[in-house]
N, C-alpha and C positions, 0 to 999 in steps of 0.2 A: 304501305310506305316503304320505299328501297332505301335502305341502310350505305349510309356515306362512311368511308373508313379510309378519313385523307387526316393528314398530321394536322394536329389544329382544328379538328370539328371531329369530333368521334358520336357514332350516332346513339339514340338511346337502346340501349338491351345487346350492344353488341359486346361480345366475348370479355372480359377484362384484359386478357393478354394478347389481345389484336393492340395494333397501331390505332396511334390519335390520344389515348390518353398518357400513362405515364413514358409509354416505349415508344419512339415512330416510325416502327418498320414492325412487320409481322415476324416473331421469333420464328428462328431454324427450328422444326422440329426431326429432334436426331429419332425422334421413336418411330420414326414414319420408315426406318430402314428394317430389309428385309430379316427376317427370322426364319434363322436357320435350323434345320433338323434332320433328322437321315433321311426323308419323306425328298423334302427341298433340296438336300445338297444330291440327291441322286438324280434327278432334275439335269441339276449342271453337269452331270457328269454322261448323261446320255449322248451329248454330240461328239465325247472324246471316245466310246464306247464304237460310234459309227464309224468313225476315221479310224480306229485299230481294226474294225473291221475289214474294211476296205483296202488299206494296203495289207493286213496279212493276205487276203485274196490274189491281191496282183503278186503279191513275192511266190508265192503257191501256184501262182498262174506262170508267171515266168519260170520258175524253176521245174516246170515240165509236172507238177503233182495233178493241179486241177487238170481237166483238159480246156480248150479253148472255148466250145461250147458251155461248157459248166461254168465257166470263170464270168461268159456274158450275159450267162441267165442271170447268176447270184447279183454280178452288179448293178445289170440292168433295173432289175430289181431294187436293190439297196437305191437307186434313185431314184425309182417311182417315189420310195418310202420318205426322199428329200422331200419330191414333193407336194406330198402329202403332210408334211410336218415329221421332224427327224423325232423330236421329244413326245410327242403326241400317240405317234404311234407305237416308238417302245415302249411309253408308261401302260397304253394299256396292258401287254404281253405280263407284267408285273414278273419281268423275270431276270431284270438288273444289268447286270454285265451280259448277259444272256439273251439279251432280249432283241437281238439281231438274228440270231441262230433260231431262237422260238418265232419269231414273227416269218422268218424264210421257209420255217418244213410248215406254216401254216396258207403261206402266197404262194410256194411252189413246189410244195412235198416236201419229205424229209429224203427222198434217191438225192436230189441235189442240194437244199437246202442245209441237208444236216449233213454237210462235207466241210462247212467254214470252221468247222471250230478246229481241223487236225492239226495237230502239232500247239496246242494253245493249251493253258489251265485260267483256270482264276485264280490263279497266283499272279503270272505274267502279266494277266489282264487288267485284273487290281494295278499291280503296280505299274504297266504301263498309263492305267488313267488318274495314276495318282502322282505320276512326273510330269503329265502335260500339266494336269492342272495347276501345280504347284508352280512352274515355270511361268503360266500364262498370269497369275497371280503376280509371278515374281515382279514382270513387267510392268504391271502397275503399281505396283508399288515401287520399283524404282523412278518410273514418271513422274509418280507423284512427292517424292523424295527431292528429285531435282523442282519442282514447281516449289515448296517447299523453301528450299535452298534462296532458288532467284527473288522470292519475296524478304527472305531475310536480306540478303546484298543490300537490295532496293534499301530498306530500311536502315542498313549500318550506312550507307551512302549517305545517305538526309541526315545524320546522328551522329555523325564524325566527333562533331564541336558541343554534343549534347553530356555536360558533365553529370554525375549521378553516383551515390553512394554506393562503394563495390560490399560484400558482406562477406564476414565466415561466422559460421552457428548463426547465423541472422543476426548477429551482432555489425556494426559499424568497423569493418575494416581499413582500404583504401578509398579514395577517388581514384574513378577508370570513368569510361563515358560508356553511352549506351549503345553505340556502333560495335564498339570489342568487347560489350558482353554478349552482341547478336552475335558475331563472327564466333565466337567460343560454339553458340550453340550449331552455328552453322558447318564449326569442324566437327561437331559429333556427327551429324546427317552426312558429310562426306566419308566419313569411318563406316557409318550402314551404308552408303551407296555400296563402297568396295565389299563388302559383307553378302549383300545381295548379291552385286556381280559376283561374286567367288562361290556363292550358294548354285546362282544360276549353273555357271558350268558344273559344277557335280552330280545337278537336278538333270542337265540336259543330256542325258545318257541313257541309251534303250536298255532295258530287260526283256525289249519285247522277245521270243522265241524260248525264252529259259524254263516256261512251263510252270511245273510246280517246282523245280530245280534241277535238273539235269537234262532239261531239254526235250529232244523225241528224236526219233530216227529217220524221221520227214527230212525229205531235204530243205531244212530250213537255211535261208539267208539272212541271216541279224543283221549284217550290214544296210540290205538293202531297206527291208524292214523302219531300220531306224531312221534313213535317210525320205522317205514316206513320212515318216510322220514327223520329219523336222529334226528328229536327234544328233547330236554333234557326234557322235559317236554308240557304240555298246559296253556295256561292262562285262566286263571280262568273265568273271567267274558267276556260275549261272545261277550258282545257290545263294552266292553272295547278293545276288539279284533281287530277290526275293525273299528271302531268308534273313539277309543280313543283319546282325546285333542293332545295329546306329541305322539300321533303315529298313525297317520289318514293311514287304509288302508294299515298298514304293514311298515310305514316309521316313524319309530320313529326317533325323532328329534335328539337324540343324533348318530342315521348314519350320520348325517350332522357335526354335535358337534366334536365329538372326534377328527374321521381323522381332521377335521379342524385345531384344537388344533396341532396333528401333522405337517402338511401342515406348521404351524404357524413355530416351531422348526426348520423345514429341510430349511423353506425359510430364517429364523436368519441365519441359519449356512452360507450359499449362499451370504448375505448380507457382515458378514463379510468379507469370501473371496472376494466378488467383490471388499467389500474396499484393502482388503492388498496386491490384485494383480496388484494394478494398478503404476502408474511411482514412485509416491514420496511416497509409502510406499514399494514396492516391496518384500514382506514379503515371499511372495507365490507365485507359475506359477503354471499353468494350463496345462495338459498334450495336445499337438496338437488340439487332436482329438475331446478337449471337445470346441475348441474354433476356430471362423472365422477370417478373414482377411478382408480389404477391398480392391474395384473395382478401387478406385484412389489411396490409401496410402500404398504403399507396404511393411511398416513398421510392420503395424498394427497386432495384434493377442489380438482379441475380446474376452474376457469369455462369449460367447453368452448362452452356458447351463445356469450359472448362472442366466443371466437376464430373461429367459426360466422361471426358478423355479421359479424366484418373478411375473413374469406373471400369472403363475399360482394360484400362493396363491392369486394374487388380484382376479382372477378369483372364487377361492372358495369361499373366504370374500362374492362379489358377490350374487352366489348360494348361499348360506347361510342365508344373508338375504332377497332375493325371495323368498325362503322356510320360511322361519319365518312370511313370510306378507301372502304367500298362506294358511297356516297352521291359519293363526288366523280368514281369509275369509271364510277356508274351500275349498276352491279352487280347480277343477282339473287339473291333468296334472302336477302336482310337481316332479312327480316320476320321470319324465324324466331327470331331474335336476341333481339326483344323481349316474346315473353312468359315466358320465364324470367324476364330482367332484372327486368322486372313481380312476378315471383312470386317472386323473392328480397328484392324490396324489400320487398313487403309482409309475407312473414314477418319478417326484420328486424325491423321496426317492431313485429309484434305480440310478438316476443318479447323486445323492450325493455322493452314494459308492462308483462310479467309478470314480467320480474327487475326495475322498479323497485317495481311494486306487493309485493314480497315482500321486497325489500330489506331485511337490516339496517346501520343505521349505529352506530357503534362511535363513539359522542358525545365519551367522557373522551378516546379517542386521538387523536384530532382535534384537542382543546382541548391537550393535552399536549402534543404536536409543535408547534401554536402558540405556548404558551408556553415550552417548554424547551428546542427546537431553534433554532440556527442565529440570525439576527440580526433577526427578520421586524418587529421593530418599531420598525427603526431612521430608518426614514423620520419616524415620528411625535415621533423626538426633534430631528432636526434642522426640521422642523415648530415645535416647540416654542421652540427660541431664533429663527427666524423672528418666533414671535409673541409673544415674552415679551424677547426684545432687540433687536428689530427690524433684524437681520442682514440682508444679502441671500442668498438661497436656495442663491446657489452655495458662500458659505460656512459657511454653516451645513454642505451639506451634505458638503464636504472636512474638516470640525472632524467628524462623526458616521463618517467614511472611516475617521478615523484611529484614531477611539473604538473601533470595531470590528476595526481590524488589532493595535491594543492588547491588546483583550481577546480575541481568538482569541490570539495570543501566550504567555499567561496561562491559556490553558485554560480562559476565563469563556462563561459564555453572559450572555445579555439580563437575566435574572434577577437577575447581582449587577453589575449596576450602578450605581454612585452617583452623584451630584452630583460630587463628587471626581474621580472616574475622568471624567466629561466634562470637567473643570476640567485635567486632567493633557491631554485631546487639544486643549481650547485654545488651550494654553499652546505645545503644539508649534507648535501652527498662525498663531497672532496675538499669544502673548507674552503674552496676560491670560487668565481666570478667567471664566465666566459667572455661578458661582454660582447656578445655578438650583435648588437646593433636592432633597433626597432625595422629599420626597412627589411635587413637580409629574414628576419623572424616572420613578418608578414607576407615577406614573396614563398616561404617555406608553408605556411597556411594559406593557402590561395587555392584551393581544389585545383581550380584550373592548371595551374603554374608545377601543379605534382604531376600530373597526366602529360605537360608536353614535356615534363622531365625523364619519361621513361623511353627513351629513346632507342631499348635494345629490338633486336627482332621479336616481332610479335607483341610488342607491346603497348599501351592505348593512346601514347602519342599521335598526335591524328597522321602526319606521313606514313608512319607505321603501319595503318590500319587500312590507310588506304592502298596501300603494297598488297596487303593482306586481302583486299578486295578484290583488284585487280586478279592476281593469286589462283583465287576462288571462281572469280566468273571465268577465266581461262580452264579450272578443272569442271565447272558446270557443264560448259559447253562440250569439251570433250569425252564427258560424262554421257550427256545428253545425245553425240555422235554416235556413241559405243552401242548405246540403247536403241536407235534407230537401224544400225545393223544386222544387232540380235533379232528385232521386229521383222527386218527383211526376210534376213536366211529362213523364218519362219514360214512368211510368204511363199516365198519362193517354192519348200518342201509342199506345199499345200498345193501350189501348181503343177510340180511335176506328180503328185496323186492322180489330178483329176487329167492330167494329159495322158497318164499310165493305162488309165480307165478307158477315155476313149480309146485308146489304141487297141485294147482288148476288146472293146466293144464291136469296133469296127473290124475286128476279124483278122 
């Protein structure tokens, strides 16, 4: 009998957390992502391994070391080994950063073979394949930073006019709406964008030629070197290259830093949701897919992505300060540290966009909790006798203290409030009566009516916010511009390699 698993007929004996019975979409499973290890991440690092190959050869070759003949065996060579499979065939060599130089004195001898490595250490080498990688990382996580981004806008756009209780200590602070609590989170992710950018350029700088730190007597060209392999530049001092305190070996501290920072952002955003998805605030639901069920409780629908993300981040927290105690011992083996980190971060992020992109917002309970919970609008009254009896603010706001310890007392919320009832906490307070009138009292309790009253920059008034949008999609996109150039220049270095190559080929 073939198993039907459409919403609304779920068949007998299938899974409990497939679609059709409580959930109607098959959960994301986050555990299906790769697992990382020195094994695995050495893996990734074999095709950057190839390419410092290859252009040290051609700078070696151009600068009169190799001869013309040697330069087009080696390459020749090194492109057979394309292809054949570039990872395949260095993993068998089992010889690492190495394992170009062992697989060439094995294809063509060691007279010519074993001439790629002059002027190189596995200092340089390390650290030059711990710049690509960390850059080519960087890129995607800025892409996905900005995709990120463009789904919040989306959502603050539809949410302009969505009122919603603001919090501090989780307690009932203001009304704000739920477009300028996205725009908030969506100015933390503009903060890591520029973060990442400013990371990128410091990451995109060669060590390649610097050795184990002073270099070699080869005529080596870093310039060209770097420009081979896409770098914006070299760094200057060779020791500092490879050596240096804040970037031992190619891993500068802030690859750890920033995304961190980030990590830190997409985990907040997670948190809240976890809180306003759950029974007694019910703010938000989680699309199926992103969320489990349980084996005994058939009610259940878990936002397990969510607690996914904040695993995560403890998890970088973590790495982060491992790499901070290795880094001040000097320690080896760090490196391996960070490309998990790397690859939690970026799922994170991508799995932010697709529970806010699928998000629903639960509008009436939002505006409800704003206006029938708790005291949230009591700011805006004592605001009120500020500017209608020109009080001073401190006592205005001991006269609204007492308004509210009254009507908690009383079992009142904000709703039955009168002119009266502020006249009664007055009269505690200074012996006289305001008499501010029952309508100006009620338009001062009106959620809504405090939101379009904030009318300074950046604030949740909806013109406001949609300035703030506007804003934002102008810096996405020229975000998103900057990032496609960096893409390029990348390119492009990768074509003048393989153009370098044929021309040496060719004689």
């Amino acid at each position: 009998m073939n198993k039907q698993n459409i919403y609304g007929k779920v068949a007998k004996g299938e899974p409990y957390r497939k679609a059709g019975a409580r959930l109607t979409e098959d959960a994301e499973d986050v555990q299906k992502r790769t697992k990382l290890g020195d094994a695995s991440q050495q893996l990734r690092e074999y095709d950057i391994y190839h390419r410092f190959d290859k252009a040290h050869v051609v700078m070696l070759a151009e600068e009169g070391f190799h001869s013309g003949k040697d330069a087009k065996t080696i390459l020749e060579a090194l492109r057979r080994m394309e292809a054949a499979g570039i990872t395949e065939t260095r993993a068998e060599t089992e010889a690492g950063e190495h394992s170009g130089e062992a697989w060439l004195i094995t294809e063509i001898g060691e007279e010519i073979g074993g001439r790629i490595h002059a002027g190189r250490s596995s200092g340089d080498f390390m650290a030059v394949t711990s710049r690509i990688f960390i850059r080519e990382f960087l890129l995607k996580l800025m892409a996905a930073s900005i995709e990120l981004r463009r789904v919040l806008l989306q959502l603050a756009e539809e949410h302009i006019d969505t009122v919603m209780p603001g919090s501090t200590w989780s307690q009932h602070a203001q009304p704000t709406t739920f477009a300028h609590y996205v725009m908030s989170w969506e100015a933390s992710l503009e903060n890591d964008f520029q973060r990442l950018k400013q990371l990128y350029d410091r990451v995109n700088v060669s060590p390649a030629g610097s050795a184990i730190f002073t270099g070699s007597r080869y005529p080596i060209n870093r310039e060209r070197t770097a420009d081979l392999l896409g770098f914006d530049g070299v760094i200057q001092n060779t020791r500092y290259a490879v050596l240096g305190f804040d970037g031992w070996l190619g891993v500068p501290a802030e690859a750890f830093t920033a995304p961190a920072l980030m990590m830190m952002n997409v985990s907040g955003i997670a948190s809240e949701l976890y809180l306003w998805s759950n029974t007694e605030f019910s703010y938000v639901e989680l699309a199926d897919r992103y969320c489990g069920t349980s084996s005994i409780m058939p009610q259940k629908k878990n936002p397990y992505t969510l607690m996914w993300i904040r695993g995560a981040a403890a998890r970088t927290y973590g790495r982060l300060s491992s790499y901070m105690t290795e880094m001040h011992d000097m320690a080896m083996g760090y490196t391996r540290q960070l490309a998990p980190t790397l690859d939690d971060i970026l799922e994170a992020t991508q799995i932010m966009t697709g529970v806010l992109s699928s998000l629903t917002i639960h509008k009436d309970r939002m505006l409800e909790n704003a206006t029938n919970m708790n005291w949230i609008c009591a700011t805006d009254i004592a605001d009120l006798i500020v500017i209608e009896k020109g009080l001073p603010f401190r006592t205005a706001h001991q006269i609204v203290a007492i308004l509210v310890r009254i009507g908690i007392s009383r079992g009142l919320t904000q709703t039955a409030v009168t002119s009266a009832l502020v006249d009664e906490a007055a009269m505690e307070y200074m012996g006289q009566p305001l008499n501010l009138g029952d309508d100006a009292v009620r338009r001062a309790l009106d959620p809504a009516s405090c939101v379009e009253a904030r009318q300074l920059t950046g604030g949740p008034a909806p013109a406001r916010v949609r300035e703030d949008i506007a804003r934002a999609r102008q810096l996405a996109a020229r975000d998103e511009a900057g990032l496609g150039e960096m893409a390029e220049r990348l390119s492009a270095a990768a074509d003048r390699l393989e153009t370098a190559i044929d021309t040496l080929i060719a004689g």
